[in-house]
Z-matrix of the N, CA and C atoms (Angstrom, degrees):
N
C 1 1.446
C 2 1.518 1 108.52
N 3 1.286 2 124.73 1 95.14
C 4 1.543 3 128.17 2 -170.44
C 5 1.364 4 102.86 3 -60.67
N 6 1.491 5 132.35 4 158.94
C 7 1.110 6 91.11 5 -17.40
C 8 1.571 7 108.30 6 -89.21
N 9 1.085 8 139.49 7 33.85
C 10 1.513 9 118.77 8 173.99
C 11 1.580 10 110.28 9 -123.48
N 12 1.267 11 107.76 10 78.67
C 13 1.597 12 133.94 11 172.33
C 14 1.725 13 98.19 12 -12.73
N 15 1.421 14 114.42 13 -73.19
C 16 1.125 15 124.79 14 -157.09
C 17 1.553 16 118.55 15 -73.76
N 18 1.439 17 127.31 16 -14.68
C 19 0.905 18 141.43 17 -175.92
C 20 1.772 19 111.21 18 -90.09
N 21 1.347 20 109.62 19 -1.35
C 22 1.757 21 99.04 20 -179.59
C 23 1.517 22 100.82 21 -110.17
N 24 1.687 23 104.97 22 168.44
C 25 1.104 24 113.51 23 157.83
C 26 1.475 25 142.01 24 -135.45
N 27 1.493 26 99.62 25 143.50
C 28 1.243 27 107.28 26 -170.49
C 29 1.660 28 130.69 27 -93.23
N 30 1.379 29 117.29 28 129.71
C 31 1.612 30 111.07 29 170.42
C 32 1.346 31 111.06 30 -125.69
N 33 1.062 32 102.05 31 151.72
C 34 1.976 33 128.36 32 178.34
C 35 1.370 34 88.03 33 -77.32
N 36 0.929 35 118.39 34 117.25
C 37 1.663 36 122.32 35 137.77
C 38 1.413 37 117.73 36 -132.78
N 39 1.695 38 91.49 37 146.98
C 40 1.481 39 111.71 38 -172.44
C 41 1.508 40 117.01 39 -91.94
N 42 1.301 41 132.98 40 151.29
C 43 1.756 42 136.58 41 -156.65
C 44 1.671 43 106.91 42 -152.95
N 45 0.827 44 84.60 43 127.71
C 46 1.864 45 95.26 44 164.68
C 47 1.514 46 113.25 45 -121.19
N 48 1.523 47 116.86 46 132.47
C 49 1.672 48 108.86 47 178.69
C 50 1.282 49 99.71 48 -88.58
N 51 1.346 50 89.64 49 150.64
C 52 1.409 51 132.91 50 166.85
C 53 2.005 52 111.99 51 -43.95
N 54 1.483 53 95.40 52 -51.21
C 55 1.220 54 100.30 53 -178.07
C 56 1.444 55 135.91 54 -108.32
N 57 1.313 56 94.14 55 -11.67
C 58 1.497 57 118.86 56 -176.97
C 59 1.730 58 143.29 57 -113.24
N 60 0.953 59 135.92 58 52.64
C 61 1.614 60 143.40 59 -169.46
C 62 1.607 61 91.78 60 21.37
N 63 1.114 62 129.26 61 39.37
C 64 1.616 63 127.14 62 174.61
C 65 1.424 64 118.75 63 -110.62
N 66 1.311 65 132.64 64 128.49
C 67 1.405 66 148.64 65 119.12
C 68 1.536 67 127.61 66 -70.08
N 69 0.934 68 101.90 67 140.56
C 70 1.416 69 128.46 68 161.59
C 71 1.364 70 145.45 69 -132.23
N 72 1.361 71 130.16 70 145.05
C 73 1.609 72 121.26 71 157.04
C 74 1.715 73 104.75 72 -130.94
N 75 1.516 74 100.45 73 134.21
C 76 1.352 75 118.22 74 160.79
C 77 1.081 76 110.76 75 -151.39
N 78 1.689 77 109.08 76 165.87
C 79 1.170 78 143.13 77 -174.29
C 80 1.248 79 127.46 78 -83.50
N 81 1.525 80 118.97 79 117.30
C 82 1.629 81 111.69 80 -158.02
C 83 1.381 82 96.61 81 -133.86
N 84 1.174 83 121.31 82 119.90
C 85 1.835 84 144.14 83 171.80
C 86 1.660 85 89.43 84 -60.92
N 87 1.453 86 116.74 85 81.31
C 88 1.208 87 121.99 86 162.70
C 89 1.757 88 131.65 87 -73.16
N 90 1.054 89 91.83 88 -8.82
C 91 1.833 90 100.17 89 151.42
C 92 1.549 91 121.75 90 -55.05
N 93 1.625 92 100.94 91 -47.51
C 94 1.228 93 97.58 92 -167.16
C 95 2.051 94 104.50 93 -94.79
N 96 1.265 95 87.20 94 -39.38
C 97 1.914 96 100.05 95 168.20
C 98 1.611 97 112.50 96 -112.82
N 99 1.219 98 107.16 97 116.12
C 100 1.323 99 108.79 98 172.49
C 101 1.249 100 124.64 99 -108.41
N 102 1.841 101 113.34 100 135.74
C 103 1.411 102 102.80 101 -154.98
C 104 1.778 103 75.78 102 -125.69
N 105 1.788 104 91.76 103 174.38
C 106 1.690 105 113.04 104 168.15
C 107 1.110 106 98.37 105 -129.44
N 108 1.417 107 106.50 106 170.85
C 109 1.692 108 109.19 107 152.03
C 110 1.217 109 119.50 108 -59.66
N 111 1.487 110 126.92 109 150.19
C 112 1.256 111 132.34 110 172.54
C 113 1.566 112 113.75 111 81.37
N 114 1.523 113 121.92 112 -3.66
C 115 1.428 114 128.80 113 154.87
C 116 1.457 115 120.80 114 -47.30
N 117 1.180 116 105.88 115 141.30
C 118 1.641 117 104.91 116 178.74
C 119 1.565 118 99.74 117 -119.30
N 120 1.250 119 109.57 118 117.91
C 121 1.626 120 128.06 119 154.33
C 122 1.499 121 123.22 120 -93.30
N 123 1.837 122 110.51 121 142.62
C 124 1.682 123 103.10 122 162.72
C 125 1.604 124 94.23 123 -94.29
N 126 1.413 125 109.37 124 158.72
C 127 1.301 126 123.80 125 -178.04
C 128 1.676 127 102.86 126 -127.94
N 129 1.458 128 121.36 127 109.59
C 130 1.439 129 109.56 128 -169.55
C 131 1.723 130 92.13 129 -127.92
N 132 1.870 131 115.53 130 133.32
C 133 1.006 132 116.65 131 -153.13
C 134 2.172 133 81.94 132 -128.93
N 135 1.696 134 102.79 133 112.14
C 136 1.255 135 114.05 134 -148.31
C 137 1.636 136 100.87 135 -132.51
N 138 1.745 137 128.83 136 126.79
C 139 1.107 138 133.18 137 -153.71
C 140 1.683 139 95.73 138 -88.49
N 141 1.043 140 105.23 139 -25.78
C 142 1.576 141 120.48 140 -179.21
C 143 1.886 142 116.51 141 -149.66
N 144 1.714 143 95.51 142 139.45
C 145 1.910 144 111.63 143 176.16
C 146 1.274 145 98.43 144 -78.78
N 147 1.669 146 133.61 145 -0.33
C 148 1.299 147 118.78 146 -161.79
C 149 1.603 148 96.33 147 -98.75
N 150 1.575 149 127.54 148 116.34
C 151 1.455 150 145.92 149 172.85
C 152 1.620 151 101.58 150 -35.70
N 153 1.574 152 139.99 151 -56.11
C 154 1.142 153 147.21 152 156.23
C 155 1.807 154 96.72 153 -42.25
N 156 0.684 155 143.72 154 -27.63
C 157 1.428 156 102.20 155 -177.29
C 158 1.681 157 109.30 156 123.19
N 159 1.609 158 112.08 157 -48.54
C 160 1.321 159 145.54 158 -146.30
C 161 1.535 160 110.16 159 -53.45
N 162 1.360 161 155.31 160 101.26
C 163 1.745 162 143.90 161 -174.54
C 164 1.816 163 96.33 162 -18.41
N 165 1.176 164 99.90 163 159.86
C 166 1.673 165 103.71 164 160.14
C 167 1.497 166 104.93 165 -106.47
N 168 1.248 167 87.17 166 143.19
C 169 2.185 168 99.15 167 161.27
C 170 1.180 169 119.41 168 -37.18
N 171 1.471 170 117.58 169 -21.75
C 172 1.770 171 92.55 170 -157.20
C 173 1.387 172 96.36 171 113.40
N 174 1.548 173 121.46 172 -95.52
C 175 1.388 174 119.02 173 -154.17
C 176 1.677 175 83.96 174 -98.31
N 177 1.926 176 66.69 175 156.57
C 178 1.217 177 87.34 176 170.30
C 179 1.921 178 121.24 177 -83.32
N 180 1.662 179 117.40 178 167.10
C 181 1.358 180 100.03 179 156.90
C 182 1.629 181 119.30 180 -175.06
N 183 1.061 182 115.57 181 155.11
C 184 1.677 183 99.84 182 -159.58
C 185 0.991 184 103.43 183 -95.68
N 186 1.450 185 123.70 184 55.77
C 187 1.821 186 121.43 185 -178.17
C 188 1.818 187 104.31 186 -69.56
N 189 1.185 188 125.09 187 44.20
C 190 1.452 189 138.31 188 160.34
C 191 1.757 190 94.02 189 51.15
N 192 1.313 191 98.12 190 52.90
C 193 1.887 192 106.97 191 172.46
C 194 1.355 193 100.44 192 -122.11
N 195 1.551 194 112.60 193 130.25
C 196 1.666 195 96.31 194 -177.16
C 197 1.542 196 98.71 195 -87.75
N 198 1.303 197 114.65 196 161.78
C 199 1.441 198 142.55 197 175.61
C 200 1.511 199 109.59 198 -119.01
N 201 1.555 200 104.22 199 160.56
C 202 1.431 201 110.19 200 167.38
C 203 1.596 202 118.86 201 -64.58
N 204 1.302 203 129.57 202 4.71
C 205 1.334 204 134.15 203 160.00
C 206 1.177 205 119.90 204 -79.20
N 207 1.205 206 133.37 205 -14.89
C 208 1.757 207 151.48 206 137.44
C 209 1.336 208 119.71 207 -46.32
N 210 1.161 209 115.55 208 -18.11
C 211 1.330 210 125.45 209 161.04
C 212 1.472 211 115.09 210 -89.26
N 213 1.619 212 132.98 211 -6.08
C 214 1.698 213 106.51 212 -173.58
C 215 1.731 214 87.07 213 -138.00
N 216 0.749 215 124.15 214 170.52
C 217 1.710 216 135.62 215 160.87
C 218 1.582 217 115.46 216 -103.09
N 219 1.294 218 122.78 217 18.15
C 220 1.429 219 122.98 218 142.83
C 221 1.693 220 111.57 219 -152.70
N 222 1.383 221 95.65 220 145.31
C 223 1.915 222 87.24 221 -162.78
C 224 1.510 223 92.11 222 -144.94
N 225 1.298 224 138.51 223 129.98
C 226 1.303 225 158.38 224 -166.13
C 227 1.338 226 111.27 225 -120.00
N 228 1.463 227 132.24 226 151.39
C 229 1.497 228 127.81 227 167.38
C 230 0.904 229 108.08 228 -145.71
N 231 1.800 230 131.42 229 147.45
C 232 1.530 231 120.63 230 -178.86
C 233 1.908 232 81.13 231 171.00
N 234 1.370 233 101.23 232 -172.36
C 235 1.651 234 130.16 233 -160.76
C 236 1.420 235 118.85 234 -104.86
N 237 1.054 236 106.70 235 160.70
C 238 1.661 237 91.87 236 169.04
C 239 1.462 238 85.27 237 -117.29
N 240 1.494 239 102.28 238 139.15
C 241 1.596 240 95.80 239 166.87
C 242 1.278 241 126.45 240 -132.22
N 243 1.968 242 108.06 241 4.30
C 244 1.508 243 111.12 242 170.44
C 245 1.568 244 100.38 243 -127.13
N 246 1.704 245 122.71 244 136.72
C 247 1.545 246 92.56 245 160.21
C 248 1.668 247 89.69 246 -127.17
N 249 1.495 248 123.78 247 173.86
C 250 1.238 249 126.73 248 173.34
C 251 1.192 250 111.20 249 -167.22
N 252 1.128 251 131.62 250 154.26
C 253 1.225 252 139.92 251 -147.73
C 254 1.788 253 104.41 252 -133.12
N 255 1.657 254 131.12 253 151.76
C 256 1.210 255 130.84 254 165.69
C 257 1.373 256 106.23 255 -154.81
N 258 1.358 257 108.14 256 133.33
C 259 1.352 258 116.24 257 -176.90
C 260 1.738 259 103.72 258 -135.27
N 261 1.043 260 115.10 259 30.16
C 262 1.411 261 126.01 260 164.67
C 263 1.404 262 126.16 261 -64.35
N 264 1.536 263 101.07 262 -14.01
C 265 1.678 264 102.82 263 -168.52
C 266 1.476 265 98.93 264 -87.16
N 267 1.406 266 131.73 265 -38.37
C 268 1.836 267 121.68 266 174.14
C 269 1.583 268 92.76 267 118.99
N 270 1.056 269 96.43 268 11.54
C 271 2.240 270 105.36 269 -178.52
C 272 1.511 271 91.06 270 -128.86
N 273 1.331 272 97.34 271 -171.05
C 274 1.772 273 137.30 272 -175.30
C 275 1.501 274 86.34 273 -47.18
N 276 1.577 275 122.58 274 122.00
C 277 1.262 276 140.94 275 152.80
C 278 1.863 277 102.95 276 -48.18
N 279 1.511 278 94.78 277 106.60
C 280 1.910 279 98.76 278 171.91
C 281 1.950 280 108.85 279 -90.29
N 282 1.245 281 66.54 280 146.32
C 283 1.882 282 76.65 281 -176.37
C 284 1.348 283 103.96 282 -112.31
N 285 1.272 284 117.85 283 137.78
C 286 1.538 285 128.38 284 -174.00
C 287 1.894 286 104.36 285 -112.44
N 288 1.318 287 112.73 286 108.37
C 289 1.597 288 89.02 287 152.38
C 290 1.605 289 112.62 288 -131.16
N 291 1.460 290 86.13 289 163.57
C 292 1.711 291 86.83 290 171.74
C 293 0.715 292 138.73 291 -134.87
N 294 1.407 293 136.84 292 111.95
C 295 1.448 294 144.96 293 -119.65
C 296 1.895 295 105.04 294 -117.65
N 297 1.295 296 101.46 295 123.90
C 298 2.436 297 81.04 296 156.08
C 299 1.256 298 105.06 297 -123.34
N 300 1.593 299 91.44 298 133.60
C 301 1.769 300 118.33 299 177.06
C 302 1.684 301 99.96 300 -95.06
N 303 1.462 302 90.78 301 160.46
C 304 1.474 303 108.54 302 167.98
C 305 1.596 304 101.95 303 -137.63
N 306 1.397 305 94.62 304 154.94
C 307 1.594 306 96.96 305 178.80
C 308 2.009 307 114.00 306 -87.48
């Protein structure tokens, strides 16, 4: 939780959608968002905060333009940097990726 890294806390929680053959687990700085069991979150996974559509710069900045982060009360950013795939089971090919967020 910037700025004092060491002072927040974090929990794993696990999610299944509503709409989608999906599971998940991520990591939520529950200091700042606090979840329970049985909470319902949207999870929206977005190439750009810019409402147009447009790449972002890089930095961030609050030049008083709203973004799609005006839309949620917790908003994370980070990479995907592994994806992999297994279709060993004789069902629906599962796709694995793995992403790191920052708050």
């Amino acid at each position: 939780c910037y700025p004092f890294p060491c002072l927040c806390t974090v929990s794993r929680i696990e999610a299944r959608s509503e709409q989608f053959d999906m599971y998940m687990q991520l990591d939520v700085a529950t200091e700042v968002y606090p979840m329970r069991a049985g909470d319902r979150f949207t999870m929206v996974l977005a190439p750009t905060l810019n409402l147009d559509g447009t790449p972002d710069t890089g930095f961030y900045t609050q030049a008083g333009r709203k973004t799609l982060a005006d839309k949620f009360d917790y908003v994370m950013h980070g990479k995907l940097y592994k994806i992999s795939e297994d279709s060993s089971s004789g069902q629906a090919t599962k796709v694995y990726g793995f992403y790191e967020f920052q708050i």
